[in-house]
VOGUDREN-297910 format. One record per residue (C-alpha): x, y, z; residue number from 1; residue in three letters. Coordinates in nm, 4 decimals, m for minus. Example, Ala and Ser with C-alpha at 12.3 -4.5 7.8 and 13.67 -1.06 7.14 Angstrom:
BEGIN
ATOM       east      north         up     k     r
ATOM     1.2300    m0.4500     0.7800     1   ALA
ATOM     1.3670    m0.1060     0.7140     2   SER
***
This chain:
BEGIN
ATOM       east      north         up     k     r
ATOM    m4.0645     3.8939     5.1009     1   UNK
ATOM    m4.4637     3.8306     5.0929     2   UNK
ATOM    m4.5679     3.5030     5.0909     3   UNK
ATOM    m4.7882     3.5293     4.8207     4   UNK
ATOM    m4.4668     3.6561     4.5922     5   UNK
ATOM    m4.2754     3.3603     4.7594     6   UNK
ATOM    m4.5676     3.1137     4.6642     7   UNK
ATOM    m4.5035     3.2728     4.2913     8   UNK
ATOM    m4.1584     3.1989     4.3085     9   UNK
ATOM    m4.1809     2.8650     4.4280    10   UNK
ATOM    m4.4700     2.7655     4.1672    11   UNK
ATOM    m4.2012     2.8587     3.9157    12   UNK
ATOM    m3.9698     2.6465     4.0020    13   UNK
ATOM    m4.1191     2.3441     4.0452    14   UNK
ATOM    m4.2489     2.4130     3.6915    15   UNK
ATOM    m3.8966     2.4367     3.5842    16   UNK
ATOM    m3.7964     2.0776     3.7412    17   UNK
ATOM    m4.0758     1.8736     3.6514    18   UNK
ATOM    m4.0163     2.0354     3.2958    19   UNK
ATOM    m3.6497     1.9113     3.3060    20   UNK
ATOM    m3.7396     1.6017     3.5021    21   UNK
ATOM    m3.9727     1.5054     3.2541    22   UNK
ATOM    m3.7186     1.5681     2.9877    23   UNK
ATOM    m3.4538     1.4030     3.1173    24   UNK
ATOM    m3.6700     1.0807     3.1292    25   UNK
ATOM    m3.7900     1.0897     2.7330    26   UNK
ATOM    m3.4699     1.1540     2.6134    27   UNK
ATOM    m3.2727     0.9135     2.8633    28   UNK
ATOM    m3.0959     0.5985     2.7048    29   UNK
ATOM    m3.1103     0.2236     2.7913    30   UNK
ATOM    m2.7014     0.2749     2.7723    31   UNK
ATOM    m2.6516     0.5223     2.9906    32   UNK
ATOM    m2.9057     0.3997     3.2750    33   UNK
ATOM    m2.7358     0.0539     3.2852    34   UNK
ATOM    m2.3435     0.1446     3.2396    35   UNK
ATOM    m2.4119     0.2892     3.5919    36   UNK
ATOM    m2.5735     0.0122     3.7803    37   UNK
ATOM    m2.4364    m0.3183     3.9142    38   UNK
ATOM    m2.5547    m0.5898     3.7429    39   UNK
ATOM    m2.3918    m0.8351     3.9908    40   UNK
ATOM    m2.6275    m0.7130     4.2896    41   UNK
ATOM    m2.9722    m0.7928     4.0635    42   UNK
ATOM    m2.8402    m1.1272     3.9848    43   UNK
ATOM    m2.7339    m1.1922     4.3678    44   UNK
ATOM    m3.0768    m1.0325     4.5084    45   UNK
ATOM    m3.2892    m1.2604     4.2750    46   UNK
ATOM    m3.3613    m1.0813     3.9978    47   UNK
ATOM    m3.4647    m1.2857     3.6660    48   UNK
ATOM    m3.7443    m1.0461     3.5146    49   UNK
ATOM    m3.6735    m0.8005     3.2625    50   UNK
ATOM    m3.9388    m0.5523     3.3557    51   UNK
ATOM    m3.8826    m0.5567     3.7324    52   UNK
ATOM    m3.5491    m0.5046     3.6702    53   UNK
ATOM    m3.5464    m0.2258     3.4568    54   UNK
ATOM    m3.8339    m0.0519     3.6594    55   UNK
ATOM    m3.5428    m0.1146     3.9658    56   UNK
ATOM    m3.2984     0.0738     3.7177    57   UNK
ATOM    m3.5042     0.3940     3.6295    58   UNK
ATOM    m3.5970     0.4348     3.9569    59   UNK
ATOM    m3.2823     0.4546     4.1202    60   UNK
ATOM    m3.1125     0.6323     3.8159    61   UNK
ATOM    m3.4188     0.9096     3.8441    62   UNK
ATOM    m3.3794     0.9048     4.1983    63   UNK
ATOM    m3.0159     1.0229     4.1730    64   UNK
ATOM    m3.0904     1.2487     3.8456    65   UNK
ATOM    m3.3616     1.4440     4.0519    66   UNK
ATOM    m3.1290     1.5563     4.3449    67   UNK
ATOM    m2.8906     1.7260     4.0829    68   UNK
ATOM    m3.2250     1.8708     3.8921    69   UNK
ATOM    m3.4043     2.0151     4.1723    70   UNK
ATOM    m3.1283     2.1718     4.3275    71   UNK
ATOM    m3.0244     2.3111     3.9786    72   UNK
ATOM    m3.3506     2.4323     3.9297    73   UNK
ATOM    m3.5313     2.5306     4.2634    74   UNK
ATOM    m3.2596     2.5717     4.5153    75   UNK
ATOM    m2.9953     2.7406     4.3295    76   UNK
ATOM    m3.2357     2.9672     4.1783    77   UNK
ATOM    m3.4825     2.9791     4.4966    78   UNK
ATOM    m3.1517     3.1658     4.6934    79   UNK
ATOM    m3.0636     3.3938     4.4121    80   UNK
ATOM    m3.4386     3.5015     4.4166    81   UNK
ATOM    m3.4697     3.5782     4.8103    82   UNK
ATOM    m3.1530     3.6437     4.9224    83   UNK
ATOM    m3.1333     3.9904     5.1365    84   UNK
ATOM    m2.8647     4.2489     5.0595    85   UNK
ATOM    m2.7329     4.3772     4.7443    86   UNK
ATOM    m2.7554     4.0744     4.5596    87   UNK
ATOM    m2.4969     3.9844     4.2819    88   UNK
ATOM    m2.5551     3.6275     4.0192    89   UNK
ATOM    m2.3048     3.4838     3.8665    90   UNK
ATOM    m1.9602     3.6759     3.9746    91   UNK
ATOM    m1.7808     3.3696     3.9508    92   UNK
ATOM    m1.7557     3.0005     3.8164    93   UNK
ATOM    m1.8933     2.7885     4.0878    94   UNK
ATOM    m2.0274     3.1211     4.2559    95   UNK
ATOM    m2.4560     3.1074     4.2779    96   UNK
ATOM    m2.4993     3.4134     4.4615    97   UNK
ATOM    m2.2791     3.7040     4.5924    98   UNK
ATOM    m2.4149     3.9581     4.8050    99   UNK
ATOM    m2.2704     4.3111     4.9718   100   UNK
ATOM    m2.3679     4.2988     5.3549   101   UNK
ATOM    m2.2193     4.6512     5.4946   102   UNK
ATOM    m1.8845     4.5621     5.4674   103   UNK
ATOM    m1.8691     4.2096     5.3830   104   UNK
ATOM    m1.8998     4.0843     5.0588   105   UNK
ATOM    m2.0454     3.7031     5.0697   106   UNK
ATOM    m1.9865     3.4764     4.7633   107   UNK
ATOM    m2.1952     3.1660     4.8437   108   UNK
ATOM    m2.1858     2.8264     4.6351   109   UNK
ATOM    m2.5572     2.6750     4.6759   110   UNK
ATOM    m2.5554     2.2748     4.7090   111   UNK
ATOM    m2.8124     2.0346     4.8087   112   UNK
ATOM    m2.7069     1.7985     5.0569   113   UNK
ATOM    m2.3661     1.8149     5.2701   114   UNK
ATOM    m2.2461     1.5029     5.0926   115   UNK
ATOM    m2.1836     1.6292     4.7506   116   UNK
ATOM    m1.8166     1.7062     4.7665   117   UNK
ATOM    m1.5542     1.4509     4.6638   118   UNK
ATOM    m1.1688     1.5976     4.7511   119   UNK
ATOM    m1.1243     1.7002     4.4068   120   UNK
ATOM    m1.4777     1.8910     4.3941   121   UNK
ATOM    m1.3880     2.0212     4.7128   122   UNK
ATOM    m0.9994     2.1676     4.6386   123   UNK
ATOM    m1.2367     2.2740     4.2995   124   UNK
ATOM    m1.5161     2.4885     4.4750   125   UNK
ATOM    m1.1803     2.6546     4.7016   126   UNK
ATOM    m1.0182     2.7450     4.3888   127   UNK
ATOM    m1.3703     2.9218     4.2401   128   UNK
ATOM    m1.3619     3.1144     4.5869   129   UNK
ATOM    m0.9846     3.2554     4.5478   130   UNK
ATOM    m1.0546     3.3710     4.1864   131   UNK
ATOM    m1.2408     3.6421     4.3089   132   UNK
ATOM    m1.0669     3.7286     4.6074   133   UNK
ATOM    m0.8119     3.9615     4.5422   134   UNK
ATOM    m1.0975     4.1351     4.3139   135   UNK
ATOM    m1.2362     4.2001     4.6686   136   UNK
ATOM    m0.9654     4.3026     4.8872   137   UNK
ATOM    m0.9133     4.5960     4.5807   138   UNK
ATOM    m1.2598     4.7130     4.6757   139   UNK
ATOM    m1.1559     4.6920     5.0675   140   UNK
ATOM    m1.4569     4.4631     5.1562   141   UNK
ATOM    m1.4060     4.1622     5.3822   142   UNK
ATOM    m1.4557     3.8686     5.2131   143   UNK
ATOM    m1.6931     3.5790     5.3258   144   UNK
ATOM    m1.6996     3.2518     5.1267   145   UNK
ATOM    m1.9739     3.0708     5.2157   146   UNK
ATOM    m2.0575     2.7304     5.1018   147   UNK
ATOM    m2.4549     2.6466     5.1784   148   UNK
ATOM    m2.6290     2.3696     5.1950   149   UNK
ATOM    m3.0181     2.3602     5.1522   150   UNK
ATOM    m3.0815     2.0596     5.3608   151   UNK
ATOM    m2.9071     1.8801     5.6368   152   UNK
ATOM    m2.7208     2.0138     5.9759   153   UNK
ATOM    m2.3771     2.1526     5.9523   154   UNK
ATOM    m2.2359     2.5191     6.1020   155   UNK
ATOM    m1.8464     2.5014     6.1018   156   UNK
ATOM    m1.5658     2.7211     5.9507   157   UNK
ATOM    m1.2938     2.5474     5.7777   158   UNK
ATOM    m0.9124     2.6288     5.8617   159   UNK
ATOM    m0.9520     2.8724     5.4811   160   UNK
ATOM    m1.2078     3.0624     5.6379   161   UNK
ATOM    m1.4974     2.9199     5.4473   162   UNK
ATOM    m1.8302     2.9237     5.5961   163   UNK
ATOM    m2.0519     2.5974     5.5885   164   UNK
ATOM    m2.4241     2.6182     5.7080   165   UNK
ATOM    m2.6937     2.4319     5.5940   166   UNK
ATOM    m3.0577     2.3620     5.6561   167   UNK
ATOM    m3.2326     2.6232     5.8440   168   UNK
ATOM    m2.9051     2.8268     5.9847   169   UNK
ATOM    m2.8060     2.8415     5.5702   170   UNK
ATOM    m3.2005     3.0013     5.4846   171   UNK
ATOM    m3.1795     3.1721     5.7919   172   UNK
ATOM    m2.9070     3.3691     5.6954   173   UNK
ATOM    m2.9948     3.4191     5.3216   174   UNK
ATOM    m3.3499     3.5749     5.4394   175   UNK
ATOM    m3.3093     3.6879     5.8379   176   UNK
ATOM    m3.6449     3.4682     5.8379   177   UNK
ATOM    m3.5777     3.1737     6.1079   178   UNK
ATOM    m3.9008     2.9643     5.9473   179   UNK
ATOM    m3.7736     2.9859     5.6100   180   UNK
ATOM    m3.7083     2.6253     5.5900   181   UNK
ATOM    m4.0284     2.5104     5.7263   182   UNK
ATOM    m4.1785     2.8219     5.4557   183   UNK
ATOM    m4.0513     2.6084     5.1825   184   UNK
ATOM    m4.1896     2.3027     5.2281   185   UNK
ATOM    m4.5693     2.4448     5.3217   186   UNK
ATOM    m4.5162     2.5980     5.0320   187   UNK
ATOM    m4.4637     2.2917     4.8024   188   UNK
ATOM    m4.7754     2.1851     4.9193   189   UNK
ATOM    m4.9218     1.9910     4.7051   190   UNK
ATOM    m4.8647     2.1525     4.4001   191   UNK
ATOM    m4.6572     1.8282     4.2532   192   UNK
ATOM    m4.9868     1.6207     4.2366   193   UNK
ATOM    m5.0745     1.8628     3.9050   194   UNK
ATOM    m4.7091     1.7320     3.7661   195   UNK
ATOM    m4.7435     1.3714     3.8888   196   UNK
ATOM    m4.9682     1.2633     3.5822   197   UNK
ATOM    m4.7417     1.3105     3.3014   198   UNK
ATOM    m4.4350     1.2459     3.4661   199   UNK
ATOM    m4.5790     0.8865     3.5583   200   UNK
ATOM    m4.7216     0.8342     3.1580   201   UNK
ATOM    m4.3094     0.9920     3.0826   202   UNK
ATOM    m4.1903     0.7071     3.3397   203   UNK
ATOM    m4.4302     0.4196     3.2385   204   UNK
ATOM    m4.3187     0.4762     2.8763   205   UNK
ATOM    m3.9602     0.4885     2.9638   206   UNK
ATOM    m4.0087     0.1434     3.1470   207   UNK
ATOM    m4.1959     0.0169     2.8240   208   UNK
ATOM    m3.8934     0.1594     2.5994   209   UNK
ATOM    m3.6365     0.0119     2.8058   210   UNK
ATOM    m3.7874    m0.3165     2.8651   211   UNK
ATOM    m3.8184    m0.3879     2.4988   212   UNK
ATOM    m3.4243    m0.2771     2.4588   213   UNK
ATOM    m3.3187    m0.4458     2.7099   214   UNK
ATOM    m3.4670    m0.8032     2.6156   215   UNK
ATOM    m3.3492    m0.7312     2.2464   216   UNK
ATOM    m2.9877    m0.6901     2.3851   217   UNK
ATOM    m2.9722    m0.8877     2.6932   218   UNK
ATOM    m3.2484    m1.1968     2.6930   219   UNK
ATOM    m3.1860    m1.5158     2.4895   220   UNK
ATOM    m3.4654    m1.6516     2.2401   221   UNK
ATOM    m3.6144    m1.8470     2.5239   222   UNK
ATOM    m3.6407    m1.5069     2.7444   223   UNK
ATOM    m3.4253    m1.5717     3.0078   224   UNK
ATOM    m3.1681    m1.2996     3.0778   225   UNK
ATOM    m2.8108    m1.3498     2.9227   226   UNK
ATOM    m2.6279    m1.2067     3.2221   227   UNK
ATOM    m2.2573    m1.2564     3.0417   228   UNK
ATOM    m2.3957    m1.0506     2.7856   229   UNK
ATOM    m2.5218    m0.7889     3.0149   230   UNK
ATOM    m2.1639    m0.7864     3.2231   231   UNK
ATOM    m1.9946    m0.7639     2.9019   232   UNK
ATOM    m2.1930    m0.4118     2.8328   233   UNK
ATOM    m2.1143    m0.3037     3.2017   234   UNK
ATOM    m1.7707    m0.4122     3.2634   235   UNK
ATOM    m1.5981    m0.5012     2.9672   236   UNK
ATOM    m1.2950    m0.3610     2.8493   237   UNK
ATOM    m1.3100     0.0023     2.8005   238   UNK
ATOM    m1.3109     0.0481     2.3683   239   UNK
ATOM    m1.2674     0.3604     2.1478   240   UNK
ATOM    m1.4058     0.2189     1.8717   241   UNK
ATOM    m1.5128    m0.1092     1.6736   242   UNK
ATOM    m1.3108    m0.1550     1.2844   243   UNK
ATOM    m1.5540    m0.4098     1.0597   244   UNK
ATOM    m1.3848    m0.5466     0.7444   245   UNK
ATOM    m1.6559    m0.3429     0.5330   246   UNK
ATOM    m1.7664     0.0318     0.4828   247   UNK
ATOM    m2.0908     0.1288     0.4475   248   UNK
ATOM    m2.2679    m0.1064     0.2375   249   UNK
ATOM    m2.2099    m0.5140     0.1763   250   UNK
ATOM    m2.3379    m0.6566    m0.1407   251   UNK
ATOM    m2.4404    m1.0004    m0.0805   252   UNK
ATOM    m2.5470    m1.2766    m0.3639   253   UNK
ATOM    m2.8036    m1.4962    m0.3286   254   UNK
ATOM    m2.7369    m1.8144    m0.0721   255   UNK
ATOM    m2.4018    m1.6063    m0.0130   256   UNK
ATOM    m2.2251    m1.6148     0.3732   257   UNK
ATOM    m2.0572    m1.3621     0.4844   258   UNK
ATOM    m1.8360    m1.3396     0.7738   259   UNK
ATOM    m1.8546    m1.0391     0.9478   260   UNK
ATOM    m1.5134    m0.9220     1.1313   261   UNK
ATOM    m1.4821    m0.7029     1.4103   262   UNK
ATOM    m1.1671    m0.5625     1.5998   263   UNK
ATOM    m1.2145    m0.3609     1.9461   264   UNK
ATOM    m0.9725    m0.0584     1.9319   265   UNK
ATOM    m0.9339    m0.0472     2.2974   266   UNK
ATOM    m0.8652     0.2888     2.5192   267   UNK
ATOM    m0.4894     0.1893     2.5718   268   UNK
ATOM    m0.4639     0.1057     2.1790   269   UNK
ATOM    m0.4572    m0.2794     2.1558   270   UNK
ATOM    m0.6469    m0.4250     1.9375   271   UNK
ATOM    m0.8681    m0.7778     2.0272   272   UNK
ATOM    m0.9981    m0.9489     1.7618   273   UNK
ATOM    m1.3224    m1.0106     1.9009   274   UNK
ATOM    m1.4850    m1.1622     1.5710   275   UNK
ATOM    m1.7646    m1.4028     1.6132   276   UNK
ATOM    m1.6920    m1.4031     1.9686   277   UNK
ATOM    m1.9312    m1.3888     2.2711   278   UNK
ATOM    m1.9020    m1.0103     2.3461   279   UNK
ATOM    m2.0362    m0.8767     1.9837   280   UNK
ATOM    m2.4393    m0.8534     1.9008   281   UNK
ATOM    m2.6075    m0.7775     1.6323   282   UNK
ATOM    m2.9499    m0.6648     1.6302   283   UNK
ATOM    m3.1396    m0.4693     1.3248   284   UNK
ATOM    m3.1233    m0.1032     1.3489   285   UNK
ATOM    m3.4433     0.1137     1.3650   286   UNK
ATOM    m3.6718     0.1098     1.1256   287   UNK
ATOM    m3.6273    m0.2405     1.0100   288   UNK
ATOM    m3.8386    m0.4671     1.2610   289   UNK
ATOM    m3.9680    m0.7394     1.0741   290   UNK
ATOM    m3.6867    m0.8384     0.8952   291   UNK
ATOM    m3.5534    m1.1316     1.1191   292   UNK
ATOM    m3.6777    m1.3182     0.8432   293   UNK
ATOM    m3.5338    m1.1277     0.5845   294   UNK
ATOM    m3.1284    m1.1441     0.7043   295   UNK
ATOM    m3.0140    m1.4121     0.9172   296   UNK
ATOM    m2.7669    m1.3326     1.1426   297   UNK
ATOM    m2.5684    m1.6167     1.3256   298   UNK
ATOM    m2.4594    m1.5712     1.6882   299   UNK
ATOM    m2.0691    m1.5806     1.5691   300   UNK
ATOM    m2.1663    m1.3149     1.2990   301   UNK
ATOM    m2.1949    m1.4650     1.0255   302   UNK
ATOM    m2.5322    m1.3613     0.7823   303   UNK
ATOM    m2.6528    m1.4351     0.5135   304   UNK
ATOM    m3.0703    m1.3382     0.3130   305   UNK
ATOM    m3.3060    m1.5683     0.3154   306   UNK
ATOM    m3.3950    m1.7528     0.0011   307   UNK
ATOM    m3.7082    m1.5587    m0.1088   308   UNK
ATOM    m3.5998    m1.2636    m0.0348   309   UNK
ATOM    m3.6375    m0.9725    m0.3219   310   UNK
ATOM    m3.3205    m0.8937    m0.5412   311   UNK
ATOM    m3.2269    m0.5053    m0.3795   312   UNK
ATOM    m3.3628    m0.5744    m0.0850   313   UNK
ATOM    m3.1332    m0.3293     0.1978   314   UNK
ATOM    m3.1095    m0.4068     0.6048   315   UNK
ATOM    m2.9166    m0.2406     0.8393   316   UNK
ATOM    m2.7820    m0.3954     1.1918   317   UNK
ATOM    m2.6054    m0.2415     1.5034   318   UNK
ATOM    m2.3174    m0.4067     1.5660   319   UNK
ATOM    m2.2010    m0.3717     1.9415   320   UNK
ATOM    m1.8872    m0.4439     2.1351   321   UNK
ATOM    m1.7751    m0.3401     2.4733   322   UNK
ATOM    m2.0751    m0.0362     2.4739   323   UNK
ATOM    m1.9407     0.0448     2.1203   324   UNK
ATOM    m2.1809    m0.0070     1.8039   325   UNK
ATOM    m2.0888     0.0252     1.4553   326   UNK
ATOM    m2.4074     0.0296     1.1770   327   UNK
ATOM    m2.3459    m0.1300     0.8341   328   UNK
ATOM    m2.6255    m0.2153     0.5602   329   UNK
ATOM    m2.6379    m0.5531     0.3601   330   UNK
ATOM    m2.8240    m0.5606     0.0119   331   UNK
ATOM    m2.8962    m0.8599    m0.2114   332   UNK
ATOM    m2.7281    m0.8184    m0.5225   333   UNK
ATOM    m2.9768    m0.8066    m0.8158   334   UNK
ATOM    m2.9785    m1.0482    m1.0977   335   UNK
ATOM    m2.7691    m0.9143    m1.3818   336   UNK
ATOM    m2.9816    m0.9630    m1.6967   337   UNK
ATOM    m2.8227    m1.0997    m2.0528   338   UNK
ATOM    m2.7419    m0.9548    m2.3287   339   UNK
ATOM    m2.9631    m1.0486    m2.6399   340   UNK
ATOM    m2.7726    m1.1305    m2.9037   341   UNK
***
């Protein structure tokens, strides 16, 4: 292939990952990034600060998230694109590229690193190689399956009679070309520095995003970090679903409390009473900051409006439980007016 083509190709892909990278940041949630971490390490290694911590977080989560983008989208689609031989996409679940080589017929499974497989991956990506296998034999080709690796050393045969090469042995034998490996990364260059911009303004807003969820849910009044409340999300029981004792909306009179009641449905079916315990927050959904003032909520859940607030008045809150939530509005019941005799 001519490098200029090659330097087309490769331009094209990084497109495509800082594209997803970038997406995968803006739409990433505070949930999702923390259920994954340990918050016992940051509290043993010292860490009291919101922001550093969450910077910590999105780094490490990203960090992890990129090696599954960019070999989805430049290294999986960078060997489909120069492979030699009669090249075939997509003959097979777990299959990247097959190609006809004289008389063997390759099916290859594209990964990043060498560490990716887990023994149920693994007995996984051996099934995806036998479903095409007797297709194969039919056509009287010998069949190759070849798992390849884009980085790392590694040239052995398993006792199946599955290929694994990776590095420059694995480009080597998708192109013939002995330098492809070193090709890739002159290549790269320094074309990420026109990406780097926004995908920094994507990250620094992330880290502002996050920073503000994460002291709503997990700092007390005074700032600190409420690390019970932040184990609780991570490590709690694992819950289906919360039940409240109301639907929808809850019609409150004025100087009325109400207690609100919430049962975990847990994943093995019990139900825990977890009412005005230390595992449930409340916090007002989107749309309604400002109105602290407006509906007081009580750490044990109980609420009740202000005195001056207006009759009709609506709020809605988030309650959450053991990485549940459950949203339910409160209104303040207008005055009923008399009849005039």
């Amino acid at each position: 292939m001519e490098e200029e083509k090659l330097e087309e190709i490769v331009d094209e892909l990084l497109n495509d990952f800082y594209k997803r990278r970038i997406e995968k940041i803006n739409t990433l949630k505070l949930k999702e990034a923390l259920s994954r971490k340990n918050p016992y390490l940051y509290k043993a290694t010292g860490y009291e600060n919101a922001n550093d911590i969450i910077k910590e977080i999105l780094s490490a989560y990203m960090s992890s998230s990129d090696e599954g983008i960019f070999g989805d989208a430049f290294f999986e689609v960078l060997a489909e694109r120069v492979a030699s031989g009669q090249v075939l996409v997509g003959e097979a679940e777990g299959i990247d590229v097959s190609r006809q080589v004289g008389n063997i017929y390759e099916a290859i499974a594209v990964k990043s690193g060498t560490n990716v497989f887990n023994a149920a991956s693994r007995k996984k990506q051996m099934e995806n190689f036998n479903t095409i296998l007797n297709r194969i034999r039919k056509r009287k080709l010998i069949y190759q399956p070849i798992i390849g690796y884009a980085y790392g050393k590694k040239h052995s045969e398993t006792g199946n009679g599955v290929l694994e090469i990776a590095g420059q042995v694995f480009w080597e034998h998708l192109t013939s070309d002995p330098n492809f490996y070193i090709k890739i990364i002159q290549l790269i260059g320094d074309k990420p520095q026109k990406h780097l911009p926004e995908y920094q303004a994507a990250f620094n807003a992330a880290v502002n995003r996050f920073t503000r969820d994460f002291t709503i849910k997990f700092c007390d009044e005074d700032g600190s970090i409420n690390w019970e409340k932040l184990v609780v999300f991570n490590s709690g029981k694992p819950c289906k679903k919360l039940e409240i004792n109301f639907n929808g909306n809850k019609a409150l009179a004025q100087d009325e409390d109400y207690q609100i009641e919430v049962n975990a449905v847990l994943k093995d079916d019990t139900i825990e009473n977890v009412t005005g315990s230390e595992v449930v927050t409340y916090e007002l959904a989107g749309g309604y900051e400002g109105f602290e003032d407006v509906l007081l909520i009580e750490d044990n859940g109980i609420v009740k409006f202000a005195s001056d607030v207006e009759p009709g008045t609506k709020v809605k809150i988030i309650i959450s439980c053991y990485s549940k939530t459950a949203t339910r509005t409160f209104s303040l019941k207008k005055e009923r007016k008399s009849k005039v005799e």
